[in-house]
Each structure stands twice: as C-alpha cells, then as structure tokens.
N, C-alpha and C positions, 0 to 999 in steps of 0.2 A: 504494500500500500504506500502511494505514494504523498498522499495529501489526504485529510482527514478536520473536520470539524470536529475540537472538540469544549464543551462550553462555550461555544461560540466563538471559540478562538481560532483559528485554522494552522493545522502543526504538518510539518513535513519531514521526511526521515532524515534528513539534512538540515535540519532546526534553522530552514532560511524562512526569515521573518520578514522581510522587504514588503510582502503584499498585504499581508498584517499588519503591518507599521502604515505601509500607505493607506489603506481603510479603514484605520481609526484615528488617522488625522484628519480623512474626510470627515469621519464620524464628529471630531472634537469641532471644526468648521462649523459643519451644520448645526451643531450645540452652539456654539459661538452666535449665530445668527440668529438661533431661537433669544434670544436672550442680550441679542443687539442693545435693543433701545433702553434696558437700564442701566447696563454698561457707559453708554454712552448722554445717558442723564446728567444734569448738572447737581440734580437733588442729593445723590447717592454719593457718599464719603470715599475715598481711593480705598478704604482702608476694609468699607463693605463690597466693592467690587471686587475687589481680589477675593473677599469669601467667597464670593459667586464664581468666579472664576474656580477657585481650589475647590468648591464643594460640587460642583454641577458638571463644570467643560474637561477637568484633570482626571476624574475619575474614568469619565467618556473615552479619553484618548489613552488612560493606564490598562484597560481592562483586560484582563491578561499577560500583564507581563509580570507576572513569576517565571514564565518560561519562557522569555526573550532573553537572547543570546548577543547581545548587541556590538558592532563593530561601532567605531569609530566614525563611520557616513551614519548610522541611524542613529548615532548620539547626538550628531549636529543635526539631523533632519528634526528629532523633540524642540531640542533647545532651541531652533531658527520659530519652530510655533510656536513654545512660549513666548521667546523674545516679541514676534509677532501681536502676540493679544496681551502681553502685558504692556507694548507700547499706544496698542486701542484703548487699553484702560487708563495708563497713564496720562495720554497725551503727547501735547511738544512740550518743550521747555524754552522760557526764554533764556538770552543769551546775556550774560552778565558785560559783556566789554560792549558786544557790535547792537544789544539793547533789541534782538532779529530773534523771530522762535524759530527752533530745529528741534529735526530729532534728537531722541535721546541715543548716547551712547550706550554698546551693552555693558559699561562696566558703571556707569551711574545707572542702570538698571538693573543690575544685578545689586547695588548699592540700597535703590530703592524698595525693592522687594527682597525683604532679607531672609522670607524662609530660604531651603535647599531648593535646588532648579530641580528640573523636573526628573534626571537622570539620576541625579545623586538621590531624590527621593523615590522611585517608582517602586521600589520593592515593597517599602514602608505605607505606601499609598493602597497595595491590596489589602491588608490588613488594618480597618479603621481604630484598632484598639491602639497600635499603634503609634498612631498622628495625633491622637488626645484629643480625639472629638469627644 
C-alpha cells in the first residue's frame, strides 16, 4: 500500500508529507478567510487576534502532525504562513526615521508575537493539555 488515509491524515510508506502539508495550509487559508473580518476589525485587541488565530487557524493547519517528518523546505513552507497571517493581524508599522509605514520584518515579528513559531510548537499543539489551555 502505497498511500492510505488515516484520521484524516494521508500517510505514505515513504512518510513524504508534501501533499499533506500543502492541504492543510489550504485548509488553514480557508480558516483564515472564514474569520477575515474580525481579524481585521479595529475593535478586537492584537492581543485577542492572535487567540483566534492560535485557537481556531493553528490547530487547522497542525492537525496531524505527530507524524510529520519535516525537512527543512516544509519548515519554511509553516513559518512563511504564519509569518503571512500574523502580519494580516499585525499590520504595517510605521517607520521611526522616514515617518513611511512598511512591512514588518520577520524578526520584529517574531519579537512581536513571543509565543514558539509554529515548528518549534506543532508537536505541543496536538496535545491541548499541553499549551495550558
């Protein structure tokens, strides 16, 4: 057998995960869009977005990977998503000298958002006892 569903995961005898990772970043996407417009509220505190984001879109795009195998491309392929929606959540920033808004860098994003990125937490993330929810 070469490929097999199981919990909804899809596992192959070669534990390449590539079509796995790319269908639950689709999956995290379309979570993302469900849930656009209070992300993108002015009401809502950076500080509740990011729950929504960890409680709703991370779990969506973790689900199964206890048994992900990850190289070094589908480490950067997570972290480019997060980077991605936690810069929709954060915003620009403006610019202290040129007074111009820009993107954020990823390291005053990583700065900003001080849990673990998504890599260093995914194992932790199956397990909600865990995360101290």
């Amino acid at each position: 057998m070469k490929q097999f569903k199981y919990l909804g995961t899809a596992l192959t005898n070669q534990n390449h995960i590539q079509e796995e990772i790319k269908s639950r970043l689709k999956s995290g996407n379309a979570c993302y869009h469900s849930v656009q417009n209070f992300l993108s509220s002015g009401f809502l505190s950076k500080n509740l977005k990011i729950t929504i984001y960890r409680t709703i879109i991370l779990p969506v795009v973790v689900y199964g990977c206890a048994t992900w195998s990850l190289t070094l491309r589908e480490e950067c392929r997570l972290r480019e998503f997060e980077n991605r929606v936690l810069r929709r959540i954060l915003g620009s920033m403006r610019d202290n000298v040129t007074r111009e808004w820009r993107k954020i860098h990823n390291e005053e994003l990583n700065y900003m958002y001080s849990s673990p990125n998504i890599v260093r937490e995914r194992v932790h993330l199956e397990d909600p006892g865990l995360m101290g929810i």
